[in-house]
Short mmCIF file of the C-alpha atoms (twelve columns), coordinates in Angstrom:
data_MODEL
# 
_entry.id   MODEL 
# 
loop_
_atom_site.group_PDB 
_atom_site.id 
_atom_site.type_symbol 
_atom_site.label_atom_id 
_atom_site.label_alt_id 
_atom_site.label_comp_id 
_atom_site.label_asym_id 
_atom_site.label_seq_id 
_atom_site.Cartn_x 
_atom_site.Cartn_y 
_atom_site.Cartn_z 
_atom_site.pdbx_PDB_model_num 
ATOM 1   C CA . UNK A 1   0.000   0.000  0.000   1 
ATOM 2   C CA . UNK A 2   2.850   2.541  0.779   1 
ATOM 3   C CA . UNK A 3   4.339   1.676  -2.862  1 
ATOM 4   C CA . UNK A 4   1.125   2.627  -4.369  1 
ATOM 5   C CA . UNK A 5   0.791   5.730  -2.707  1 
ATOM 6   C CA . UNK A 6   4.486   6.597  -3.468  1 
ATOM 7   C CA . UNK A 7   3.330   6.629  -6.962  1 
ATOM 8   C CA . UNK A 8   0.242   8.995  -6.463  1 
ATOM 9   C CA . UNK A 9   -2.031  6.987  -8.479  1 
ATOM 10  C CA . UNK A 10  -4.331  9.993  -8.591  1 
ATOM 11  C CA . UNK A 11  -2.269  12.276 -10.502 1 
ATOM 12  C CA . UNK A 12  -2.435  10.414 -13.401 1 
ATOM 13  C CA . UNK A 13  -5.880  11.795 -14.017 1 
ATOM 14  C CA . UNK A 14  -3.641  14.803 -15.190 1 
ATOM 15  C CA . UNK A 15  -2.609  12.286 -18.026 1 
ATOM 16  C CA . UNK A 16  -6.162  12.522 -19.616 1 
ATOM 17  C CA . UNK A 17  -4.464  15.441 -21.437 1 
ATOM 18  C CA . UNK A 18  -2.410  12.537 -23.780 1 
ATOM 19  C CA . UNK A 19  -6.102  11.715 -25.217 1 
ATOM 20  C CA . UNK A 20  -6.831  15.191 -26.581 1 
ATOM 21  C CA . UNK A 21  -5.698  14.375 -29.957 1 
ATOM 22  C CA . UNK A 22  -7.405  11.579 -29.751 1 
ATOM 23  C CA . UNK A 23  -10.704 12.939 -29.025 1 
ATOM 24  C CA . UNK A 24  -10.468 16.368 -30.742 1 
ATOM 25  C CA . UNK A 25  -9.346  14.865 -34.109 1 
ATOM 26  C CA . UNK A 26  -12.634 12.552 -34.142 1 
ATOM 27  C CA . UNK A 27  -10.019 9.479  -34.539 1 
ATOM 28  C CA . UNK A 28  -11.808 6.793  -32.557 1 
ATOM 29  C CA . UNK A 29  -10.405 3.675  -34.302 1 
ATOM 30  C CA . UNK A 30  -9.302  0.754  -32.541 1 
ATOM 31  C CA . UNK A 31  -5.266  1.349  -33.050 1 
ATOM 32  C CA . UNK A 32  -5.706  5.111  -32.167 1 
ATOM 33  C CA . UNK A 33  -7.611  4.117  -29.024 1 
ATOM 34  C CA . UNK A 34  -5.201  1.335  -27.996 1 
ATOM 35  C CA . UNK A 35  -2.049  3.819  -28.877 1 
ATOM 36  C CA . UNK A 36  -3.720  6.323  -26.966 1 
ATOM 37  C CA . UNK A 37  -4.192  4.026  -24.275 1 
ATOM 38  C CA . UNK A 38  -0.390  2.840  -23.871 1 
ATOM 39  C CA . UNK A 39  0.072   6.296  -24.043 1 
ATOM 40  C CA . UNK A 40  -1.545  7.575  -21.028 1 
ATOM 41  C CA . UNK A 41  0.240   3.871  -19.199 1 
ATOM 42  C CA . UNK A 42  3.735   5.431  -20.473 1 
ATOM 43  C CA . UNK A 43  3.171   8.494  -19.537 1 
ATOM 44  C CA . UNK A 44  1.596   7.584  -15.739 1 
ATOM 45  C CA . UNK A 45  4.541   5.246  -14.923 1 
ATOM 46  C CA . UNK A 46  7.287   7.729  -16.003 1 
ATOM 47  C CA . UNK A 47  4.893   10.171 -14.400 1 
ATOM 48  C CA . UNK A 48  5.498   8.014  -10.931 1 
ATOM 49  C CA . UNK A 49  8.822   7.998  -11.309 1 
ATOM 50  C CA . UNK A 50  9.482   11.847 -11.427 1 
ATOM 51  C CA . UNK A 51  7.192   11.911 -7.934  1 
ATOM 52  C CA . UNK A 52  9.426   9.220  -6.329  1 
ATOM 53  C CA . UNK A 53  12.494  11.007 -7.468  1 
ATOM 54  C CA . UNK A 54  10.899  14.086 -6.261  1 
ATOM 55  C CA . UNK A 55  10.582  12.378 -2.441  1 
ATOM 56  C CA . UNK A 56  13.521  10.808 -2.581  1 
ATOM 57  C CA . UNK A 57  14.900  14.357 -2.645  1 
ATOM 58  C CA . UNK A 58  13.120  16.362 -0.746  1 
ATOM 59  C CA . UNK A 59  12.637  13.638 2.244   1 
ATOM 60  C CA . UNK A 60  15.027  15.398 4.555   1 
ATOM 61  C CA . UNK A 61  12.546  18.789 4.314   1 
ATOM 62  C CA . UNK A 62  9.678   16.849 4.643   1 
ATOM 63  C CA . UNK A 63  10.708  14.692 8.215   1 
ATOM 64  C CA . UNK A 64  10.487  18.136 9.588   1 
ATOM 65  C CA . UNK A 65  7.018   19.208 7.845   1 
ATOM 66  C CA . UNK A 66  3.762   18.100 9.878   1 
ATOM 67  C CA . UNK A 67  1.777   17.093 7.123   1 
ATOM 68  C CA . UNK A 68  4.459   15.716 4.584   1 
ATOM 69  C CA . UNK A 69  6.360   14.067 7.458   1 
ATOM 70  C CA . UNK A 70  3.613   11.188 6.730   1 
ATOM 71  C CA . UNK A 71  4.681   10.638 3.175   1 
ATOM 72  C CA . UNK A 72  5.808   6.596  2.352   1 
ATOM 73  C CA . UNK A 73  9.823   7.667  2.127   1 
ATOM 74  C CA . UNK A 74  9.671   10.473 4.993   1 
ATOM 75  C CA . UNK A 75  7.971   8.562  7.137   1 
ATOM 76  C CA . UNK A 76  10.461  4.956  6.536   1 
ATOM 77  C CA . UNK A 77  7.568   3.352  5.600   1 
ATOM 78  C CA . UNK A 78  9.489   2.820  2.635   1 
ATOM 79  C CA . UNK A 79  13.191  2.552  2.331   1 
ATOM 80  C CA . UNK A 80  14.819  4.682  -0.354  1 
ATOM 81  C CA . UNK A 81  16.374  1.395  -1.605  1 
ATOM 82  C CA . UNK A 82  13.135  0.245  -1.811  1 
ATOM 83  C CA . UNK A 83  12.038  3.469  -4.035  1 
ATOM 84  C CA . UNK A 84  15.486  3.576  -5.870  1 
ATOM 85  C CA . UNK A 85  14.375  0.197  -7.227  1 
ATOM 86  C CA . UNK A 86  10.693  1.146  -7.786  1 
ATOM 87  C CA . UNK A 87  11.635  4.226  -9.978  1 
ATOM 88  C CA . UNK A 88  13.882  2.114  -12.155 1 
ATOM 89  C CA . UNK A 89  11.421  -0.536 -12.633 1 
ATOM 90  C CA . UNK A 90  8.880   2.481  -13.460 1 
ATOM 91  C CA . UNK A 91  11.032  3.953  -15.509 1 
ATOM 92  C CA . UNK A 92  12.272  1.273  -17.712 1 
ATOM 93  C CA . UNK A 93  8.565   0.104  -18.225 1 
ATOM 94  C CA . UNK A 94  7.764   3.109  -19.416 1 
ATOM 95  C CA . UNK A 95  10.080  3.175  -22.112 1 
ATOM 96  C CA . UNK A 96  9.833   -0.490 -23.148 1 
ATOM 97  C CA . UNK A 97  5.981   0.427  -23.775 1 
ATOM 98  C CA . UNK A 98  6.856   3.848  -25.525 1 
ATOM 99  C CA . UNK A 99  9.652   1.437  -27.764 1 
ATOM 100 C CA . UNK A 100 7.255   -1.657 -28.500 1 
ATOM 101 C CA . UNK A 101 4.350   0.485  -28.885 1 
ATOM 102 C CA . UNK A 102 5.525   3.223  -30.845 1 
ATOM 103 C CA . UNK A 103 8.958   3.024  -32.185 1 
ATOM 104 C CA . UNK A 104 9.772   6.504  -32.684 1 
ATOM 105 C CA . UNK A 105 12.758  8.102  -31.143 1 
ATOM 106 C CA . UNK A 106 10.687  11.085 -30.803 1 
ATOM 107 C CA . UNK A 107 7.589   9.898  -28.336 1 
ATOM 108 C CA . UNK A 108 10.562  8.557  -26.106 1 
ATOM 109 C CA . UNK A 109 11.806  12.297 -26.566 1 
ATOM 110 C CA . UNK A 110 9.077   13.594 -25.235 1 
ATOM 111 C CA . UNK A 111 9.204   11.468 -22.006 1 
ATOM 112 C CA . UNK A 112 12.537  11.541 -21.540 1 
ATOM 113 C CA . UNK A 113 12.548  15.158 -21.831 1 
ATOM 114 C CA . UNK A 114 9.213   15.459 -19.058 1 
ATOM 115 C CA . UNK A 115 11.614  13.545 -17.282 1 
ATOM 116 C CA . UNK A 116 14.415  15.325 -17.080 1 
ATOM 117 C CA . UNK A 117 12.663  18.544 -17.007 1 
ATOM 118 C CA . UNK A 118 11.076  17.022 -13.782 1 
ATOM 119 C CA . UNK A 119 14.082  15.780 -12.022 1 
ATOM 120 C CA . UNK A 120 15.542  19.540 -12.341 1 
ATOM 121 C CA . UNK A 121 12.576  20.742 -10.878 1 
ATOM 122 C CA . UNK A 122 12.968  18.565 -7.761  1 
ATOM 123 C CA . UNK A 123 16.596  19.420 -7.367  1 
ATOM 124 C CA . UNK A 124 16.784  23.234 -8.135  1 
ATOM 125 C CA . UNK A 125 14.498  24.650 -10.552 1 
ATOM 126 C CA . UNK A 126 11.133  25.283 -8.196  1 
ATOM 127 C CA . UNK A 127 13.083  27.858 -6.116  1 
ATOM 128 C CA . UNK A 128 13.190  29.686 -9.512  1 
ATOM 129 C CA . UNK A 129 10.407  32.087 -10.123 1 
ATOM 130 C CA . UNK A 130 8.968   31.888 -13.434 1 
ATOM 131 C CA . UNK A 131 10.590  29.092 -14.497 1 
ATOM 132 C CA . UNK A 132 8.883   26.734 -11.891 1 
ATOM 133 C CA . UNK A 133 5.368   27.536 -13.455 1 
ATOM 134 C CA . UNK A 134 7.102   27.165 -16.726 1 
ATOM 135 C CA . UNK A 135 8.535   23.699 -16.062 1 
ATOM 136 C CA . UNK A 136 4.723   22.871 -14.096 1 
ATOM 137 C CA . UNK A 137 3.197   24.216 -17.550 1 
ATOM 138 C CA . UNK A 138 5.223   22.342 -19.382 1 
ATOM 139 C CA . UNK A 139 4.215   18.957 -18.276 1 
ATOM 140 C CA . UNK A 140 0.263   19.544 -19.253 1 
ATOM 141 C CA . UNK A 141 1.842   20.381 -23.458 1 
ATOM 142 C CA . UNK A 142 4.312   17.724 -23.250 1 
ATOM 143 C CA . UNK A 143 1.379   15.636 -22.667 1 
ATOM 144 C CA . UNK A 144 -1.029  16.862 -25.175 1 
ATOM 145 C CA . UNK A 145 1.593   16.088 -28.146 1 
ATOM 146 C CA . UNK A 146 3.047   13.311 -26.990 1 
ATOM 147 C CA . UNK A 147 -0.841  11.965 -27.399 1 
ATOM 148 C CA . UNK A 148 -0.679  13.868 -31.238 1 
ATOM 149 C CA . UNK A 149 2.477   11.841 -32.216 1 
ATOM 150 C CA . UNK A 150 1.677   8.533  -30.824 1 
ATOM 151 C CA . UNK A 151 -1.331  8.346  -33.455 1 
ATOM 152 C CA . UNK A 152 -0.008  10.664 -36.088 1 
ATOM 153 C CA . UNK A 153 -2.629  13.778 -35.374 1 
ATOM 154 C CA . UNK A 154 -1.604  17.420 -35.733 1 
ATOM 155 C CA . UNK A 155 -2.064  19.501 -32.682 1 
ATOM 156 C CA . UNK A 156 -4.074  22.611 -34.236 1 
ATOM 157 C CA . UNK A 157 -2.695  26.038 -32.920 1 
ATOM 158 C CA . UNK A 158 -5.673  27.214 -31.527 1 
ATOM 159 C CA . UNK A 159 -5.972  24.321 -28.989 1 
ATOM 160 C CA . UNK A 160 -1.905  24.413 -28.378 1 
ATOM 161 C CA . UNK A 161 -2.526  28.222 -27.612 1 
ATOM 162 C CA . UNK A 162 -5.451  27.223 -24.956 1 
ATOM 163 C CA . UNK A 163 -3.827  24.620 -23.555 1 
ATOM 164 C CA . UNK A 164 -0.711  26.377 -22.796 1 
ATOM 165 C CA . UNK A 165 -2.518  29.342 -21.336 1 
ATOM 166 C CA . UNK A 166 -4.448  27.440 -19.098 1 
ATOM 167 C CA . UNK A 167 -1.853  25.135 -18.202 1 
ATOM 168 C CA . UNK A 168 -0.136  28.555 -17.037 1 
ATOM 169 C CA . UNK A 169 -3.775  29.724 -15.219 1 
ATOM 170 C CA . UNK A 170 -3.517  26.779 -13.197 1 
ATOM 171 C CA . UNK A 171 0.080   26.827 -11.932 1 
ATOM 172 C CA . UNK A 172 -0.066  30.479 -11.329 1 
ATOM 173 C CA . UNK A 173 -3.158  29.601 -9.169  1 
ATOM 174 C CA . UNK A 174 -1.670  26.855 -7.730  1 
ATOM 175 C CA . UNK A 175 1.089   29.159 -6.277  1 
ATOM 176 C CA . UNK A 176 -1.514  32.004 -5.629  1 
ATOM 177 C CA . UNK A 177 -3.165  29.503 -3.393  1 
ATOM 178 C CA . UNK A 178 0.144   28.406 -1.284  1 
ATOM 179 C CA . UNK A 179 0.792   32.275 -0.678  1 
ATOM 180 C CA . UNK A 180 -3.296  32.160 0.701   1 
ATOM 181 C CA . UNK A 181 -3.236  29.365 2.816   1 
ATOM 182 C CA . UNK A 182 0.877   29.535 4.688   1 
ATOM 183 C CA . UNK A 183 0.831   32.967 4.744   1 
ATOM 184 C CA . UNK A 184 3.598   34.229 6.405   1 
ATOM 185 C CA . UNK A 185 5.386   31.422 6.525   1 
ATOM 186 C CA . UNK A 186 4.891   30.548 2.604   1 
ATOM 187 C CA . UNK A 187 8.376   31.729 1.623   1 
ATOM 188 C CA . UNK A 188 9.632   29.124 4.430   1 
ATOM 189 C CA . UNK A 189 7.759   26.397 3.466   1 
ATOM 190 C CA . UNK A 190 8.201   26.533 -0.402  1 
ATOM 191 C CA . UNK A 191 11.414  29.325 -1.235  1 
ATOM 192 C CA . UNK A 192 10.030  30.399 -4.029  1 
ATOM 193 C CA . UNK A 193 6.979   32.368 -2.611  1 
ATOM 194 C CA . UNK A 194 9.329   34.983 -1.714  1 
ATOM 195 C CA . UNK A 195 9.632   36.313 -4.793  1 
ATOM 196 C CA . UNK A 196 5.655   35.773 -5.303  1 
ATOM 197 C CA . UNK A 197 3.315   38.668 -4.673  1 
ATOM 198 C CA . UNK A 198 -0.354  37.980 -4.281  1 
ATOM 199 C CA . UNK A 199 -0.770  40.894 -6.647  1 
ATOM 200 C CA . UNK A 200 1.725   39.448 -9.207  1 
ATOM 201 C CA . UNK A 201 0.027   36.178 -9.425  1 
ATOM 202 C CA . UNK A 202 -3.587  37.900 -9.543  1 
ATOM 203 C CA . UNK A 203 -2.609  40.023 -12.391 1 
ATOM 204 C CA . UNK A 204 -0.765  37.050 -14.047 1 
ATOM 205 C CA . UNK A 205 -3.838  34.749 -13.660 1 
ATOM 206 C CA . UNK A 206 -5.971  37.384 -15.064 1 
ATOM 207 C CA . UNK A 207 -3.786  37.425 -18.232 1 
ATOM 208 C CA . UNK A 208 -3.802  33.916 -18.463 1 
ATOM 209 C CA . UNK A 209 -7.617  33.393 -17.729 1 
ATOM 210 C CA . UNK A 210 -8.384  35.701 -20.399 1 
ATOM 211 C CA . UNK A 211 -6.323  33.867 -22.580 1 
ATOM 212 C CA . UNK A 212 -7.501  30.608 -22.248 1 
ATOM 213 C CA . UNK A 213 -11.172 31.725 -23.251 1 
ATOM 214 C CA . UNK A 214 -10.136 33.751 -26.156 1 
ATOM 215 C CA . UNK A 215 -8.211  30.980 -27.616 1 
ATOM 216 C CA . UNK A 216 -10.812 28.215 -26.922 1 
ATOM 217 C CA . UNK A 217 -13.285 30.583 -28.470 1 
ATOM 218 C CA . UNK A 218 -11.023 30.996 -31.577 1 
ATOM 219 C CA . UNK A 219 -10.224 27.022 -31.590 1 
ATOM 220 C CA . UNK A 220 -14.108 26.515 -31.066 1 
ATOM 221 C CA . UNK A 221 -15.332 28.078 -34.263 1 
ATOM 222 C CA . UNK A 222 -12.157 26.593 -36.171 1 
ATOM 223 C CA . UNK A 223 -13.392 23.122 -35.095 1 
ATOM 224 C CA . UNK A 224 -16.958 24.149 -36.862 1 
ATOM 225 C CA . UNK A 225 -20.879 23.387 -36.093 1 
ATOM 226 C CA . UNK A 226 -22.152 24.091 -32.948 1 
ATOM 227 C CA . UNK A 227 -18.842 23.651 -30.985 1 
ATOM 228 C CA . UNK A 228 -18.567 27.079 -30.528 1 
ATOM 229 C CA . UNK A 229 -21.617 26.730 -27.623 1 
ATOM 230 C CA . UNK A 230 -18.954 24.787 -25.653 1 
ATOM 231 C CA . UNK A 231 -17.086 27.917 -24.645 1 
ATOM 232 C CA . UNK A 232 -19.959 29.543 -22.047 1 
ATOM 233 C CA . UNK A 233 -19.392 26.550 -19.788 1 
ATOM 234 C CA . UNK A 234 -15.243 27.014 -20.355 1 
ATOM 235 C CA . UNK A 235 -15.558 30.313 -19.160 1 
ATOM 236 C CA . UNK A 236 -17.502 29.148 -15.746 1 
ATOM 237 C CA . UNK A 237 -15.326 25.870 -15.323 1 
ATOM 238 C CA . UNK A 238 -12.410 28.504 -15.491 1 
ATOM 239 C CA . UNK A 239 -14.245 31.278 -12.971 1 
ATOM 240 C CA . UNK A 240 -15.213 28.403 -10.728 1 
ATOM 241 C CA . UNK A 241 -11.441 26.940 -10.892 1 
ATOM 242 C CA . UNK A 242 -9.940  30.342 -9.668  1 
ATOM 243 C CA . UNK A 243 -12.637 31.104 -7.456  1 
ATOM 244 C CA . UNK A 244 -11.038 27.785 -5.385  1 
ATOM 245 C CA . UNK A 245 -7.626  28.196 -6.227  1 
ATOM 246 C CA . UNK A 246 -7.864  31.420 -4.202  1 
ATOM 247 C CA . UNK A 247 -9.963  30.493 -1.193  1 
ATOM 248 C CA . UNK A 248 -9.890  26.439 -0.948  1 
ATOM 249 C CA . UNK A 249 -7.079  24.765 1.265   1 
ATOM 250 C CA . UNK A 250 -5.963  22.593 -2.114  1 
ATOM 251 C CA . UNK A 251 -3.893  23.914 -4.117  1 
ATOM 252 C CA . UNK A 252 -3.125  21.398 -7.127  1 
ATOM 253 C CA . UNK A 253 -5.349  21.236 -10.182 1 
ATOM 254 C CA . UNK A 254 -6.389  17.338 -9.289  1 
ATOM 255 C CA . UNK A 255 -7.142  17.557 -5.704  1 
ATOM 256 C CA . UNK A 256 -9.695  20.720 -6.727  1 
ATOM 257 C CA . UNK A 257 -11.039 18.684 -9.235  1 
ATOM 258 C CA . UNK A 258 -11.898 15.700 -7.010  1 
ATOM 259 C CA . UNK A 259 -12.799 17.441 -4.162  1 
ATOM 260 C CA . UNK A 260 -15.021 20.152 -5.076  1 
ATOM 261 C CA . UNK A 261 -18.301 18.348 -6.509  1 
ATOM 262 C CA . UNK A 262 -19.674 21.895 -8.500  1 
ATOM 263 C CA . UNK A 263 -16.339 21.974 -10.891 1 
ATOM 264 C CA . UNK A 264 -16.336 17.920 -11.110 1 
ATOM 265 C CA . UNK A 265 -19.844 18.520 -12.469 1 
ATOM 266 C CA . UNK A 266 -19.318 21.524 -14.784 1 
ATOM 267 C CA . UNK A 267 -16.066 18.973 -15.947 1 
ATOM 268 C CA . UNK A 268 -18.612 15.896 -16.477 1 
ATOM 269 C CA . UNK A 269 -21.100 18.303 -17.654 1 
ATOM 270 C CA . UNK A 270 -18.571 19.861 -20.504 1 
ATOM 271 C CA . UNK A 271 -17.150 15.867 -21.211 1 
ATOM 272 C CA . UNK A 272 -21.440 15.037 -22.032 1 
ATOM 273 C CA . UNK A 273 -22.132 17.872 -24.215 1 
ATOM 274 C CA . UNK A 274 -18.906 17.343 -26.574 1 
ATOM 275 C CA . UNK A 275 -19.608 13.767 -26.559 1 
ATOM 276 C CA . UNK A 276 -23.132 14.405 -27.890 1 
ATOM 277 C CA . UNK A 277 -21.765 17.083 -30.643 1 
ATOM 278 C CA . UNK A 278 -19.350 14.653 -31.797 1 
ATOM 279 C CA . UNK A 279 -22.605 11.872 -31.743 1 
ATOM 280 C CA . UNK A 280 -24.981 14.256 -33.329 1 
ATOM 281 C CA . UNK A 281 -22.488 16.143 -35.723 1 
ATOM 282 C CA . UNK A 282 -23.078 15.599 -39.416 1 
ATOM 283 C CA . UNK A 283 -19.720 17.386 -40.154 1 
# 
């Protein structure tokens, strides 16, 4: 049980973002579904590996932190041999199913390269403002086209452009809501937030917010038909999302998701309406 929950099994709802191409290009053929599907497995073991590496590394900060003090390798319910040998064996499976799967030196690219990206992250990059969002970011469009190359489907601009706003949206709020909730003591508890403003992130958000529903606007008429009807229930999924980035106690995009029932609907809500366009369109 510790093992499992050193690999955060729930994050890898993040990894729906591999099936975009998938879904937005209309391609629901066996291969492209099974592809897609090995995809999102690749992707959540290597995934599971970064967040092992990441405790691995931080474990000495977190012994001394009430609440992470009770993670799997903090708390010796799992021995960092133990995890040394679970992230290899994650890590290797991952790219044995990104090599039989795919065969393209480029999809292992991509997850080497979320990786990597990751691992710097852990070890020095997150006390760098700007670029920790930007690595954070990163991780949501490294996922959308690694899903476009795994079954040969061109990520349109419009969608790139919303996707990497938002992804920016969220890890702005994410930060906005450590700054809310340690106060204080946020620049102790994560270094960073001393170079973060409340104000800075606000106005930041804003930007990125507006962004995200111009873009999905512009990608909404591109994609044609009535998809453009889609966007009035972006806009509230986004208001709602920063409405609890800025006052709820989580501050990562999957724990607000799972634990705030009005957003989980408006999600569910937006997932039923573009399933029935796609069922109903004669496009």
């Amino acid at each position: 049980m510790s093992l499992i929950k050193l690999m955060r099994p729930r994050h890898w709802l993040k990894n729906v973002f591999v099936a975009l191409a998938l879904v937005f290009s209309r391609s629901f053929f066996p291969h492209e579904i099974t592809m897609t599907l090995l995809g999102i497995l690749a992707f959540s073991l290597t995934a599971s590996a970064v967040y092992i590496f990441n405790d691995l590394m931080d474990a000495p900060q977190d012994r001394l932190h009430k609440i992470k003090k009770n993670r799997p390798i903090a708390s010796g319910a799992v021995t960092l041999f133990s995890a040394y040998v679970l992230l290899a064996i994650l890590g290797i499976s991952a790219a044995a199913i990104d090599f039989i799967a795919f065969r393209s030196p480029w999809t292992l690219l991509l997850l080497v390269a979320y990786f990597a990206l990751n691992c710097g992250y852990s070890l020095k990059w997150k006390h760098v403002p700007i670029l920790d969002v930007t690595i954070l970011s990163s991780g949501f469009m490294l996922r959308m086209f690694y899903g476009g190359l795994i079954i040969g489907e061109y990520i349109s601009d419009w969608l790139y452009l919303t996707v990497l706003s938002m992804s920016f949206f969220m890890s702005l709020g994410k930060r906005r809501n450590e700054i809310l909730k340690f106060g204080e003591n946020a620049g102790k508890v994560r270094k960073v937030l001393e170079f973060y403003s409340a104000g800075f992130l606000d106005k930041n958000m804003y930007v990125c917010l507006s962004l995200t529903n111009v873009f999905y606007a512009l990608w909404a008429i591109h994609m044609g038909g009535l998809f453009i009807w889609t966007a009035p229930l972006v806009l509230i999924i986004c208001m709602r999302y920063s409405l609890l980035a800025e006052r709820s106690e989580f501050a990562d995009p999957v724990d607000i998701l799972l634990h705030d029932r009005g957003i989980l609907g408006l999600v569910l809500g937006y997932v039923v309406v573009v399933a029935g366009l796609f069922l109903f369109s004669t496009g």
